[in-house]
KOLGU-4560 file (N, C-alpha, C; in nm, 3 decimals, padded with zeros to 5 digits):
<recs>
<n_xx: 00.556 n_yy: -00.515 n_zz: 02.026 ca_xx: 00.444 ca_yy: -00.430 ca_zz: 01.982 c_xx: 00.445 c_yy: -00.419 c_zz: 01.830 mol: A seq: 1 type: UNK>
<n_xx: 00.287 n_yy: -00.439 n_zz: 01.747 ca_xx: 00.324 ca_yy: -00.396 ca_zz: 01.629 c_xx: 00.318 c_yy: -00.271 c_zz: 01.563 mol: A seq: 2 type: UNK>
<n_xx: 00.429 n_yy: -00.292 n_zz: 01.469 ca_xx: 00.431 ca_yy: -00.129 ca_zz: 01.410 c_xx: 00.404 c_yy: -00.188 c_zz: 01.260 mol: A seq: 3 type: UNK>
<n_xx: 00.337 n_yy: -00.088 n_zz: 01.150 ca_xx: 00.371 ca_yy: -00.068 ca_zz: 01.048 c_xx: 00.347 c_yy: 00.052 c_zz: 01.015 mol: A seq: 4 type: UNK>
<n_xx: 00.445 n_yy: 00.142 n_zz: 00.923 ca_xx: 00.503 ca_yy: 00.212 ca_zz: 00.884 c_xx: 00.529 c_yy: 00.268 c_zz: 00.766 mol: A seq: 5 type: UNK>
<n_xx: 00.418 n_yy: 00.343 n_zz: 00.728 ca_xx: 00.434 ca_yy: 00.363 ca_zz: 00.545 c_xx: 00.528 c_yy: 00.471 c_zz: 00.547 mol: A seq: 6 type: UNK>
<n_xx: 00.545 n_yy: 00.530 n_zz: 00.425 ca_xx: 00.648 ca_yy: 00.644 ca_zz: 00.377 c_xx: 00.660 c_yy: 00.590 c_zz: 00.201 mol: A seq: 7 type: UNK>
<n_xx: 00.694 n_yy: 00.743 n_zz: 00.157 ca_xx: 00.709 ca_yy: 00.733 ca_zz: 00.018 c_xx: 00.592 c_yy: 00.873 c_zz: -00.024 mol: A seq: 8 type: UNK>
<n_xx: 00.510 n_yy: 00.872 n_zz: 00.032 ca_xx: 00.400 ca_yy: 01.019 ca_zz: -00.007 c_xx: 00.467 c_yy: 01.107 c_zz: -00.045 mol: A seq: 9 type: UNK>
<n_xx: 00.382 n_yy: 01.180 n_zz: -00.073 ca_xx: 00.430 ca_yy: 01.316 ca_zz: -00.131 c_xx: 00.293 c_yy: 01.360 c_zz: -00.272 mol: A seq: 10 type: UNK>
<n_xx: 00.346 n_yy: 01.457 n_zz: -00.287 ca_xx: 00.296 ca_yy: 01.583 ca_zz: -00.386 c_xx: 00.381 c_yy: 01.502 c_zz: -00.562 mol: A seq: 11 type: UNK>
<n_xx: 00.328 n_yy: 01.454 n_zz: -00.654 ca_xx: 00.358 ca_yy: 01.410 ca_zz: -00.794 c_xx: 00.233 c_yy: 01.480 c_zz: -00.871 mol: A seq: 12 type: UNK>
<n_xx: 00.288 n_yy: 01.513 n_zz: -01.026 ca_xx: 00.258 ca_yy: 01.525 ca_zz: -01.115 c_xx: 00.175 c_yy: 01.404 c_zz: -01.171 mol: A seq: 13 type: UNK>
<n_xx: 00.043 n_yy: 01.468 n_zz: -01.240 ca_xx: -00.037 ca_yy: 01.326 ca_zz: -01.326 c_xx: 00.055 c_yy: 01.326 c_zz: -01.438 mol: A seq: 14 type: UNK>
<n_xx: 00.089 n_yy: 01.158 n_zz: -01.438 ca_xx: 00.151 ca_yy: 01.074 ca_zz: -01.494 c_xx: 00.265 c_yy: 01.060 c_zz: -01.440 mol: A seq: 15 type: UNK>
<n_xx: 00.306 n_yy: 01.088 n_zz: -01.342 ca_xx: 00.452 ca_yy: 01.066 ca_zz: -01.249 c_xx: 00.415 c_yy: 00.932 c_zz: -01.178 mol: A seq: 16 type: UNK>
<n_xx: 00.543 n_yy: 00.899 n_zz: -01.100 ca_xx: 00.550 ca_yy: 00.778 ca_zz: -01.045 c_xx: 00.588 c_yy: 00.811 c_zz: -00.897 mol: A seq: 17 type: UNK>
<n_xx: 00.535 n_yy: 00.737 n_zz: -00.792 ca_xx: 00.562 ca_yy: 00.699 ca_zz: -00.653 c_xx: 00.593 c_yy: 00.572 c_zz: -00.607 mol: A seq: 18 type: UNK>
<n_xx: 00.710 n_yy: 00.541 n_zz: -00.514 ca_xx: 00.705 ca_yy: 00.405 ca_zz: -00.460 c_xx: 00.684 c_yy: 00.425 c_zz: -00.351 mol: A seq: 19 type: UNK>
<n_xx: 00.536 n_yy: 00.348 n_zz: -00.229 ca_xx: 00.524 ca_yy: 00.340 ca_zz: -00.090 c_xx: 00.597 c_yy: 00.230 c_zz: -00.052 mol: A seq: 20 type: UNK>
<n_xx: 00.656 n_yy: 00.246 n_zz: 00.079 ca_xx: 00.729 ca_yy: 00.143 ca_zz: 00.147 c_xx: 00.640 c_yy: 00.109 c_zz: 00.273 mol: A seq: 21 type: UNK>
<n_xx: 00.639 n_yy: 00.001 n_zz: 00.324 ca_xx: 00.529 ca_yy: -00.043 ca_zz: 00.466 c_xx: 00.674 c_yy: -00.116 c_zz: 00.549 mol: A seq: 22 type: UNK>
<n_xx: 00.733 n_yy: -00.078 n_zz: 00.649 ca_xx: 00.837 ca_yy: -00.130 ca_zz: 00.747 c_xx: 00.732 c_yy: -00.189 c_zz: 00.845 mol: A seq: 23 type: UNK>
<n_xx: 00.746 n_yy: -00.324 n_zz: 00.863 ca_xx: 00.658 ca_yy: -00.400 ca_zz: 00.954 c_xx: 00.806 c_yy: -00.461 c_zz: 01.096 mol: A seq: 24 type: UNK>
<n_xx: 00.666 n_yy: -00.434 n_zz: 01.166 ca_xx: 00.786 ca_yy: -00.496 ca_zz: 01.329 c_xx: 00.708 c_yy: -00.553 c_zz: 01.420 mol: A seq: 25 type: UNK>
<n_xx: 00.742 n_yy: -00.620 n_zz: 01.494 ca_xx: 00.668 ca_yy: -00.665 ca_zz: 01.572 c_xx: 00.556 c_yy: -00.802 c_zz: 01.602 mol: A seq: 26 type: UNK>
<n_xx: 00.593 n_yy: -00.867 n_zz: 01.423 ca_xx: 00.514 ca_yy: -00.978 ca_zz: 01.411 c_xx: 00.586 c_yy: -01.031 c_zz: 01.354 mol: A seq: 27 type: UNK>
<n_xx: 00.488 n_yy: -01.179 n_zz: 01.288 ca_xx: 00.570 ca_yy: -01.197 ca_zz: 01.189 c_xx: 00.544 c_yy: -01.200 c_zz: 01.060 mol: A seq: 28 type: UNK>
<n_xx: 00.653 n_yy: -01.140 n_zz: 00.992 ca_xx: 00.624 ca_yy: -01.057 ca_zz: 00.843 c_xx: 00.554 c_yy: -01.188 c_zz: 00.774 mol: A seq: 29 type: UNK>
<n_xx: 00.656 n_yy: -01.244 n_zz: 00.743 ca_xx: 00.619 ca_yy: -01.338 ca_zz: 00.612 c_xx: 00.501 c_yy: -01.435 c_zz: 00.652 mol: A seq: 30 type: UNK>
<n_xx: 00.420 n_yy: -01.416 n_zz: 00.757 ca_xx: 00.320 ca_yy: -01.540 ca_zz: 00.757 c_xx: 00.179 c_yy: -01.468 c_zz: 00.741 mol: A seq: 31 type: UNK>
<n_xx: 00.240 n_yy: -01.345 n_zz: 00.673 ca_xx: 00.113 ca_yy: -01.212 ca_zz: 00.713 c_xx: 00.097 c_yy: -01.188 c_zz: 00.531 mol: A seq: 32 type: UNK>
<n_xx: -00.035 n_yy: -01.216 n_zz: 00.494 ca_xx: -00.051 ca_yy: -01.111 ca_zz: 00.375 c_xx: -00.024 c_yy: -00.945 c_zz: 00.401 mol: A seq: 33 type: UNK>
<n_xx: -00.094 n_yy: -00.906 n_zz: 00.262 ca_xx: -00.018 ca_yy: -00.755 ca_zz: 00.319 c_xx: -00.091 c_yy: -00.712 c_zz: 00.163 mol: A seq: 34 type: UNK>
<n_xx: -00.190 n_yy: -00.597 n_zz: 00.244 ca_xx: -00.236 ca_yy: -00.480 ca_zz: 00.156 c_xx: -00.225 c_yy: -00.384 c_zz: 00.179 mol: A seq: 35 type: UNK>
<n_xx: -00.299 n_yy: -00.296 n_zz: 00.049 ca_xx: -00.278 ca_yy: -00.146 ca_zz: 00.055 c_xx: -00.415 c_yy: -00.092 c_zz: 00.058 mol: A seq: 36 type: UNK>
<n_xx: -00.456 n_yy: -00.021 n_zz: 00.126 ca_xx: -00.553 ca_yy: 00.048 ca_zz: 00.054 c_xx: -00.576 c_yy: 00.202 c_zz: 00.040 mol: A seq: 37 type: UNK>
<n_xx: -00.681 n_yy: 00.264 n_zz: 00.012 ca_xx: -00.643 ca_yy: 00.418 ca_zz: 00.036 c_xx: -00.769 c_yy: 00.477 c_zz: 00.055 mol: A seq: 38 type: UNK>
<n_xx: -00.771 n_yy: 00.607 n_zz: 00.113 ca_xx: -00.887 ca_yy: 00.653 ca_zz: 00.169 c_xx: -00.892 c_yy: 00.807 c_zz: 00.089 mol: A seq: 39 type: UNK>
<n_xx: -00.993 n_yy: 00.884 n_zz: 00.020 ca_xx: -00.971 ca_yy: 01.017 ca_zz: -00.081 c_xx: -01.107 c_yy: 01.054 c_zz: 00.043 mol: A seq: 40 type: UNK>
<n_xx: -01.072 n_yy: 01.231 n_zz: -00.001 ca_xx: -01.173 ca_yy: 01.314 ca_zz: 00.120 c_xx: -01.292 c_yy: 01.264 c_zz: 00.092 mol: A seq: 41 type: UNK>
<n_xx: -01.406 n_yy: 01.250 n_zz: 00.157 ca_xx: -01.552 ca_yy: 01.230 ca_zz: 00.136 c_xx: -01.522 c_yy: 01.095 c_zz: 00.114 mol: A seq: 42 type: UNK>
<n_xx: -01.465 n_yy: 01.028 n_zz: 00.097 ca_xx: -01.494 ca_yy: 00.884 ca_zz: 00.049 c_xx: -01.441 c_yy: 00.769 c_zz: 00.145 mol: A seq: 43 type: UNK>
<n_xx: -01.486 n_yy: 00.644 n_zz: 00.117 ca_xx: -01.515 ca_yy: 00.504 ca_zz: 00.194 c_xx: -01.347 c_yy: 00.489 c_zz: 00.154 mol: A seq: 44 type: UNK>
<n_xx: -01.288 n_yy: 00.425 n_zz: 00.248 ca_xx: -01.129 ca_yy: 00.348 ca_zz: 00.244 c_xx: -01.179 c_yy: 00.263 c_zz: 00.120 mol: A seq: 45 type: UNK>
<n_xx: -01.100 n_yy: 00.207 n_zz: 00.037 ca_xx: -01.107 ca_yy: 00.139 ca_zz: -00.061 c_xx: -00.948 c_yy: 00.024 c_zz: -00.069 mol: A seq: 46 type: UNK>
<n_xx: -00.987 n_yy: -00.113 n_zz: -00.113 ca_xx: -00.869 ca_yy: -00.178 ca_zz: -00.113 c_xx: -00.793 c_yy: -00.155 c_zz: -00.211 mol: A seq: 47 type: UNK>
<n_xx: -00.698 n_yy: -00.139 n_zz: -00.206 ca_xx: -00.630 ca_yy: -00.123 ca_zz: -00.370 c_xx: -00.533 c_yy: -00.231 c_zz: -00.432 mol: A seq: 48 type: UNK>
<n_xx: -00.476 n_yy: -00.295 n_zz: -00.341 ca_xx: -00.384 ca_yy: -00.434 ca_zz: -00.390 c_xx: -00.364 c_yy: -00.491 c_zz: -00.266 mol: A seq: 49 type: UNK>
<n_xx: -00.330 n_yy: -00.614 n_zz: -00.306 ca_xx: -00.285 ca_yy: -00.740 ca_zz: -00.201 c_xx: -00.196 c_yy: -00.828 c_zz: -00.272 mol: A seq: 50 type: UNK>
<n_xx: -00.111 n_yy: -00.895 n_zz: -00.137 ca_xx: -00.003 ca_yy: -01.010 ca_zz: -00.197 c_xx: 00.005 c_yy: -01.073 c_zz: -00.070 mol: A seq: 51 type: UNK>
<n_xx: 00.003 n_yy: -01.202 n_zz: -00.107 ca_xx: 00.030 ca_yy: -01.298 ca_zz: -00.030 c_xx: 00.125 c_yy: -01.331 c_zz: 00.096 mol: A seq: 52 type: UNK>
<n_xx: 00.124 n_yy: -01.401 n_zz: 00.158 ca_xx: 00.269 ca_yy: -01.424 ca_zz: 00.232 c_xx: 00.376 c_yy: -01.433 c_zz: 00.199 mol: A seq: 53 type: UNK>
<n_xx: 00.400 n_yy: -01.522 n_zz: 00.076 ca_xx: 00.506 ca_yy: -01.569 ca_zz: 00.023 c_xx: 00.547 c_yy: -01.480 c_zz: -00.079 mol: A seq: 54 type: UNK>
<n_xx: 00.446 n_yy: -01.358 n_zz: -00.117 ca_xx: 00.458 ca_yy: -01.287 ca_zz: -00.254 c_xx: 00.397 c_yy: -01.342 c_zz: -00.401 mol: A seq: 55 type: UNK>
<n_xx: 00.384 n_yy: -01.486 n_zz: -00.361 ca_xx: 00.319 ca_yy: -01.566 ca_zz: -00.502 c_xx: 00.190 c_yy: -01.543 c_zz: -00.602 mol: A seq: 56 type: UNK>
<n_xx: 00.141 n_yy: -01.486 n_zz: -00.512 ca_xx: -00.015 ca_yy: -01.414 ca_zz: -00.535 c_xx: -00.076 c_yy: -01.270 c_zz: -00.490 mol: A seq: 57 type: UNK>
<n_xx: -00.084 n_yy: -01.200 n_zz: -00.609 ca_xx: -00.135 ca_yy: -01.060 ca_zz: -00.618 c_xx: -00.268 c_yy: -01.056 c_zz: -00.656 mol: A seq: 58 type: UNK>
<n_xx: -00.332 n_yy: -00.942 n_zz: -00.600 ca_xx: -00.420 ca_yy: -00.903 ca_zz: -00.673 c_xx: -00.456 c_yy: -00.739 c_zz: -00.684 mol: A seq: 59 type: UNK>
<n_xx: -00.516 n_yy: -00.696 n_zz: -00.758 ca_xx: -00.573 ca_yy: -00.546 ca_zz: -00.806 c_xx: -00.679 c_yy: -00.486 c_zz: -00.812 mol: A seq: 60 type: UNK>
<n_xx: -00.706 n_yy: -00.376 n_zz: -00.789 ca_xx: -00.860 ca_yy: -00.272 ca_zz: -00.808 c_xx: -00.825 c_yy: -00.290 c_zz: -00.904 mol: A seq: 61 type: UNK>
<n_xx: -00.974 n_yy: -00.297 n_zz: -01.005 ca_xx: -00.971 ca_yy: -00.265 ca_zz: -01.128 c_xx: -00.920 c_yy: -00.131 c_zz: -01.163 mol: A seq: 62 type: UNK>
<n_xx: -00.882 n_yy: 00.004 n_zz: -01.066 ca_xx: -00.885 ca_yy: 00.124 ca_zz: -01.088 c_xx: -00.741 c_yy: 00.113 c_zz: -01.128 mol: A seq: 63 type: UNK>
<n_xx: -00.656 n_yy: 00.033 n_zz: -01.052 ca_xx: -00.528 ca_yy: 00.088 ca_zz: -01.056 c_xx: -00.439 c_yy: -00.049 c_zz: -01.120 mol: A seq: 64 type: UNK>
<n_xx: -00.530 n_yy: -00.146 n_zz: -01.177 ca_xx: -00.489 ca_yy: -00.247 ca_zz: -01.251 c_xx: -00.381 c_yy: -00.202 c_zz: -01.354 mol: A seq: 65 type: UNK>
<n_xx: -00.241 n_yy: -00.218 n_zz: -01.403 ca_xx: -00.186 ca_yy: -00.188 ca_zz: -01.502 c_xx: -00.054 c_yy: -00.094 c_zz: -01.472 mol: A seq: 66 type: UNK>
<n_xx: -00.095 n_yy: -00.011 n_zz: -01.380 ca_xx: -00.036 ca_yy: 00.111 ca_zz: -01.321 c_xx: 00.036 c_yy: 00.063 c_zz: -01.186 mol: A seq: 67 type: UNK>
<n_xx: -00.026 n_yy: 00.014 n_zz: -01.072 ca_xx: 00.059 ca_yy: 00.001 ca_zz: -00.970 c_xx: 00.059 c_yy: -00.161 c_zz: -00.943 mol: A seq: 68 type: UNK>
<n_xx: 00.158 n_yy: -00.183 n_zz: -00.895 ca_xx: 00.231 ca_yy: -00.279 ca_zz: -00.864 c_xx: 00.274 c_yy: -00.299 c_zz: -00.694 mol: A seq: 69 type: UNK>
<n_xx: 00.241 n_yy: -00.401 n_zz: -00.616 ca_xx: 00.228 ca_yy: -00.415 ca_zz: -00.484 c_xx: 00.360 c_yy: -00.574 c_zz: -00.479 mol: A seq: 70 type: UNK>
<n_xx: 00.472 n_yy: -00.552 n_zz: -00.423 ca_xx: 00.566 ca_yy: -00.640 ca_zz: -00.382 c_xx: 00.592 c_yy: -00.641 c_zz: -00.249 mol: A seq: 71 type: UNK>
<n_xx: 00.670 n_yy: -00.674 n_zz: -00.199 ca_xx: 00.747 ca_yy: -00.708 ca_zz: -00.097 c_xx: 00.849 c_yy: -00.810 c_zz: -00.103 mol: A seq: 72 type: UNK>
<n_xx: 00.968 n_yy: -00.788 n_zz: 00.090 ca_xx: 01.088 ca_yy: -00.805 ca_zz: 00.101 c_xx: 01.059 c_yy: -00.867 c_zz: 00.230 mol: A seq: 73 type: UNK>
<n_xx: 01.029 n_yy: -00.997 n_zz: 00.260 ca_xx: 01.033 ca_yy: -01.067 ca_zz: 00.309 c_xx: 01.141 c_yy: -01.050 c_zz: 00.439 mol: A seq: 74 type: UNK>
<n_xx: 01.261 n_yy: -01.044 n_zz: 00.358 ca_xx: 01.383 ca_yy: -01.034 ca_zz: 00.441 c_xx: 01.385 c_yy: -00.900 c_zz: 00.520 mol: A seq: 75 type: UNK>
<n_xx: 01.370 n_yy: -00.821 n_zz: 00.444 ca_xx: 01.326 ca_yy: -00.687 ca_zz: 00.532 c_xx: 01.215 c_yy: -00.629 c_zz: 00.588 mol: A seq: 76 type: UNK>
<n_xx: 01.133 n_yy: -00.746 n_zz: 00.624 ca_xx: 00.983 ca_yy: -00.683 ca_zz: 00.657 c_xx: 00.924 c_yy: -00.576 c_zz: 00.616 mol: A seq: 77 type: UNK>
<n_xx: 00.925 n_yy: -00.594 n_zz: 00.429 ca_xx: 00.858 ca_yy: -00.416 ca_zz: 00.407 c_xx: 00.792 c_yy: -00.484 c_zz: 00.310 mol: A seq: 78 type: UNK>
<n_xx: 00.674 n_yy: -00.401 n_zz: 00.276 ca_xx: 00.598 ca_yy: -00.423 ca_zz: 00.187 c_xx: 00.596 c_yy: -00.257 c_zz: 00.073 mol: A seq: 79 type: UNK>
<n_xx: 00.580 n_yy: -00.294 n_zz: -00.066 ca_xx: 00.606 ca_yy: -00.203 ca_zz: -00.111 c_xx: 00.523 c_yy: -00.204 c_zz: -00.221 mol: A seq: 80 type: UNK>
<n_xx: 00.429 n_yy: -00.016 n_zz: -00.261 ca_xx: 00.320 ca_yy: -00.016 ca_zz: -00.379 c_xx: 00.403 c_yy: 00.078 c_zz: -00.446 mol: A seq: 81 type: UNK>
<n_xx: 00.458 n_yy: -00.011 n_zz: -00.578 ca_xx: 00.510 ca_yy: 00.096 ca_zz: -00.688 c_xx: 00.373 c_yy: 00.195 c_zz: -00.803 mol: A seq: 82 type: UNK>
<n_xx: 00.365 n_yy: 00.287 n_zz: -00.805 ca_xx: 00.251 ca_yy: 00.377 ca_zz: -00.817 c_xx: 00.305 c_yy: 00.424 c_zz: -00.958 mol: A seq: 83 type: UNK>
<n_xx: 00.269 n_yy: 00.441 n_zz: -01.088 ca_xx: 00.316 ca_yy: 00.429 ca_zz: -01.242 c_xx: 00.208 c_yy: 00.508 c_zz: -01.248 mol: A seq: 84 type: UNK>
<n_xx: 00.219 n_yy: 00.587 n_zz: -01.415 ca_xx: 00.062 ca_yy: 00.656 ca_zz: -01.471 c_xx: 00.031 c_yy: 00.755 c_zz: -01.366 mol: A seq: 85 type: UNK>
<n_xx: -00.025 n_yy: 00.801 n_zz: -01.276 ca_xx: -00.055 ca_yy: 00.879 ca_zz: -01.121 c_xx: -00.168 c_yy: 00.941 c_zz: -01.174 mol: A seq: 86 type: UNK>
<n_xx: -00.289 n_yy: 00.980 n_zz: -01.118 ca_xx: -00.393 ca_yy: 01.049 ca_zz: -01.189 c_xx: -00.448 c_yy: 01.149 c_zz: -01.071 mol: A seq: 87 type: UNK>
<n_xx: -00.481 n_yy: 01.239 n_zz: -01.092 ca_xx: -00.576 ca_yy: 01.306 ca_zz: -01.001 c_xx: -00.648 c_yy: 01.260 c_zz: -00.916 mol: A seq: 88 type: UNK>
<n_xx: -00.720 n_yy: 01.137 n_zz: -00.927 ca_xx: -00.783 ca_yy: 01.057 ca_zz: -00.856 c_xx: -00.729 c_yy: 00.975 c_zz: -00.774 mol: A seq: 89 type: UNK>
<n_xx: -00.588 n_yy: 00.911 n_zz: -00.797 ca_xx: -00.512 ca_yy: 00.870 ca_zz: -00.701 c_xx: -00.523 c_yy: 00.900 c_zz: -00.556 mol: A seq: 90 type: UNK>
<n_xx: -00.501 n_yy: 01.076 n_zz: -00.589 ca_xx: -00.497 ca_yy: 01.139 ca_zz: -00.453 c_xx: -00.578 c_yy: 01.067 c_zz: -00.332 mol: A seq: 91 type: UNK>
<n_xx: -00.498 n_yy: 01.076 n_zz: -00.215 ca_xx: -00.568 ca_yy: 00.981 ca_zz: -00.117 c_xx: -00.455 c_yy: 00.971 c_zz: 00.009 mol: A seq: 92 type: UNK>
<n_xx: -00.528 n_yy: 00.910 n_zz: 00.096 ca_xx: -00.452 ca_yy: 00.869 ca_zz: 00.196 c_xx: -00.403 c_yy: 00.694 c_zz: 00.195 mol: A seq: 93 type: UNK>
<n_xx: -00.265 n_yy: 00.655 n_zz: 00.175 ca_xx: -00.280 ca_yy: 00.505 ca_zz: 00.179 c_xx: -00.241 c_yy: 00.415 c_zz: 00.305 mol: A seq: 94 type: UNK>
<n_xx: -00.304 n_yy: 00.361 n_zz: 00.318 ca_xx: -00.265 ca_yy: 00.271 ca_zz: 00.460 c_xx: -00.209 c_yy: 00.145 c_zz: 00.349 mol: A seq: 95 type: UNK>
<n_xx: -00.129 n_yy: 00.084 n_zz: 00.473 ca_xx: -00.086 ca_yy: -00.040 ca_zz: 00.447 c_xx: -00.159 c_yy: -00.106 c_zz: 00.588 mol: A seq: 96 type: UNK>
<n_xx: -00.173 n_yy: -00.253 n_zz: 00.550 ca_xx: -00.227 ca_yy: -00.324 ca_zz: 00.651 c_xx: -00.205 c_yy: -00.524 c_zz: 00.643 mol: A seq: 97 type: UNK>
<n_xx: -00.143 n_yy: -00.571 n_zz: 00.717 ca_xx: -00.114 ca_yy: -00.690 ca_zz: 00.745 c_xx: -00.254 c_yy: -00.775 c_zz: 00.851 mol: A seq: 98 type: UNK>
<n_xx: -00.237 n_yy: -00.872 n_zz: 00.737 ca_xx: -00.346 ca_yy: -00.971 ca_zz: 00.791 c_xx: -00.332 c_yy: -01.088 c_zz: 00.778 mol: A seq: 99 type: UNK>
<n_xx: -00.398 n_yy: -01.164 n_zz: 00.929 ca_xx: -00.376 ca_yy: -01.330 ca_zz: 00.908 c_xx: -00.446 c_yy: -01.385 c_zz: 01.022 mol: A seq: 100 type: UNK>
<n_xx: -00.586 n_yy: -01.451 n_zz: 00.984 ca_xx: -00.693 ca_yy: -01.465 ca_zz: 01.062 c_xx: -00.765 c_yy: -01.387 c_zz: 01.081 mol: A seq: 101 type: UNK>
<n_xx: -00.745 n_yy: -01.363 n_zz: 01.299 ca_xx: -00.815 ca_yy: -01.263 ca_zz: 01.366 c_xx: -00.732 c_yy: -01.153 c_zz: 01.347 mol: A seq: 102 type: UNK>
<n_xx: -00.599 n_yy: -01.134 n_zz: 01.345 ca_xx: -00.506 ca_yy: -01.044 ca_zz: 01.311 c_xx: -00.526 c_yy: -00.947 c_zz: 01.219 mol: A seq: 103 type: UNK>
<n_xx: -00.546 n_yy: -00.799 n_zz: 01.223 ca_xx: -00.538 ca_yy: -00.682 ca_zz: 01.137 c_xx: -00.492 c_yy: -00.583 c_zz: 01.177 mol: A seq: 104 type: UNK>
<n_xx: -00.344 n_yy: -00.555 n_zz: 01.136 ca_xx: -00.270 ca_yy: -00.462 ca_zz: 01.164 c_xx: -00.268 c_yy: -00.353 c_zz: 01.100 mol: A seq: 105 type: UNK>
<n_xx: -00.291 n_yy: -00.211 n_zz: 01.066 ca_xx: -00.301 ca_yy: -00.093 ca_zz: 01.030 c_xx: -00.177 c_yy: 00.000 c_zz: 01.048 mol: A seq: 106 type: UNK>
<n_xx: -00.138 n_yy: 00.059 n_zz: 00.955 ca_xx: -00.023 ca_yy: 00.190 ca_zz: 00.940 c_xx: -00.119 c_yy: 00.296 c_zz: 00.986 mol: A seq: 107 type: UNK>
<n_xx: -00.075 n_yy: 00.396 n_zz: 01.003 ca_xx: -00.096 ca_yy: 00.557 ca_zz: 01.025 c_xx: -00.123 c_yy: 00.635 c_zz: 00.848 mol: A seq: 108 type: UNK>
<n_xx: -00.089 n_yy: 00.580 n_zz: 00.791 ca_xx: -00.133 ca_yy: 00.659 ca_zz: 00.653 c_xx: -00.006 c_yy: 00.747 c_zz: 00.610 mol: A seq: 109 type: UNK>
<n_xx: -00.024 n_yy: 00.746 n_zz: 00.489 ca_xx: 00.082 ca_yy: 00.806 ca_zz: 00.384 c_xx: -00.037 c_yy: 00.878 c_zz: 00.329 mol: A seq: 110 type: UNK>
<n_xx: 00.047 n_yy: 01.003 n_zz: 00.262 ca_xx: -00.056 ca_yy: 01.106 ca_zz: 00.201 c_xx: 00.014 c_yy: 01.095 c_zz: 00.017 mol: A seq: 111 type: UNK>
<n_xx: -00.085 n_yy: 01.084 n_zz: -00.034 ca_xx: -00.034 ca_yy: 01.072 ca_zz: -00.204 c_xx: -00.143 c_yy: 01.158 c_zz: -00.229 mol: A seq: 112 type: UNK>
<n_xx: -00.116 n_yy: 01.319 n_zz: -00.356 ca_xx: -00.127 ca_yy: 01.388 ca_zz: -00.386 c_xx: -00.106 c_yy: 01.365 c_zz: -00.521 mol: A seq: 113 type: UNK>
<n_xx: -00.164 n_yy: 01.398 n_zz: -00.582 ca_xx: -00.158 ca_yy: 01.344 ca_zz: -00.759 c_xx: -00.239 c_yy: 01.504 c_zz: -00.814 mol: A seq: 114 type: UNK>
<n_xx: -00.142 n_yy: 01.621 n_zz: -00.868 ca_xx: -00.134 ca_yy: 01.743 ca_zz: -00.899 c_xx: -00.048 c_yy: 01.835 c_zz: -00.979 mol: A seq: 115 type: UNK>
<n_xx: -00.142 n_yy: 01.868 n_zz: -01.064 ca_xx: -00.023 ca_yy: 01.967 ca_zz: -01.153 c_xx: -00.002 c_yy: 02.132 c_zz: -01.066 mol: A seq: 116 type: UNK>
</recs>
C-alpha cells in the first residue's frame, strides 16, 4: 500500500527556516518524481517545487525561487523541502506528492505557519 508521509510543520517566525520531510513506502521511490505543493485558506493548491527521479532536475515557483530548496534520499525514500527566508504568505498546508505516468500519490498535509 502506498504511503507518503510529510512532517517538519510547525509554527516559525518570518524569516526563520523549516525543513519538510516526505517518507515514501509502498512504491517505488526512485522511479517516481516528487513534488511539493501547498494549499493557504481560500486558495487553489499551488505547485511549489519538483525534482526528478534521479534528483538531477529541479524546478521552482517563482514565489519561493531563492528561498526553498526541494532534495531527496533516494536511499531512504524521503523527499525533502528545505524552507529559508519564511514569509507570512508561506503559511499553508503542504502536501508532498509522487508521480510517474498514470500514478499520483498524495500525503495528508503538513501545516506551515509563518508568524510573529
Amino acid at each position: 500500500q502506498v504511503h507518503l508521509v510529510e512532517s517538519g510543520g510547525g509554527l516559525v517566525q518570518p524569516g526563520g527556516s523549516l525543513k519538510l520531510s516526505c517518507a515514501a513506502s509502498g512504491f517505488t521511490f526512485n522511479s517516481y518524481g516528487m513534488r511539493w505543493h501547498r494549499q493557504a485558506p481560500g486558495k487553489e493548491r499551488e505547485l511549489v517545487a519538483g525534482i526528478s527521479s534521479r534528483g538531477s532536475v529541479t524546478s521552482y515557483a517563482d514565489s519561493v525561487k531563492g528561498r526553498f530548496t526541494i532534495s531527496r534520499d533516494n536511499a531512504k525514500n524521503t523527499a525533502y523541502l528545505q524552507m529559508n527566508s519564511l514569509k507570512p504568505e508561506d503559511t499553508a498546508v503542504y502536501y508532498c506528492n509522487a508521480r510517474q505516468l498514470a500514478d499520483d500519490f498524495w500525503g495528508q498535509g503538513t501545516q506551515v505557519t509563518v508568524s510573529s
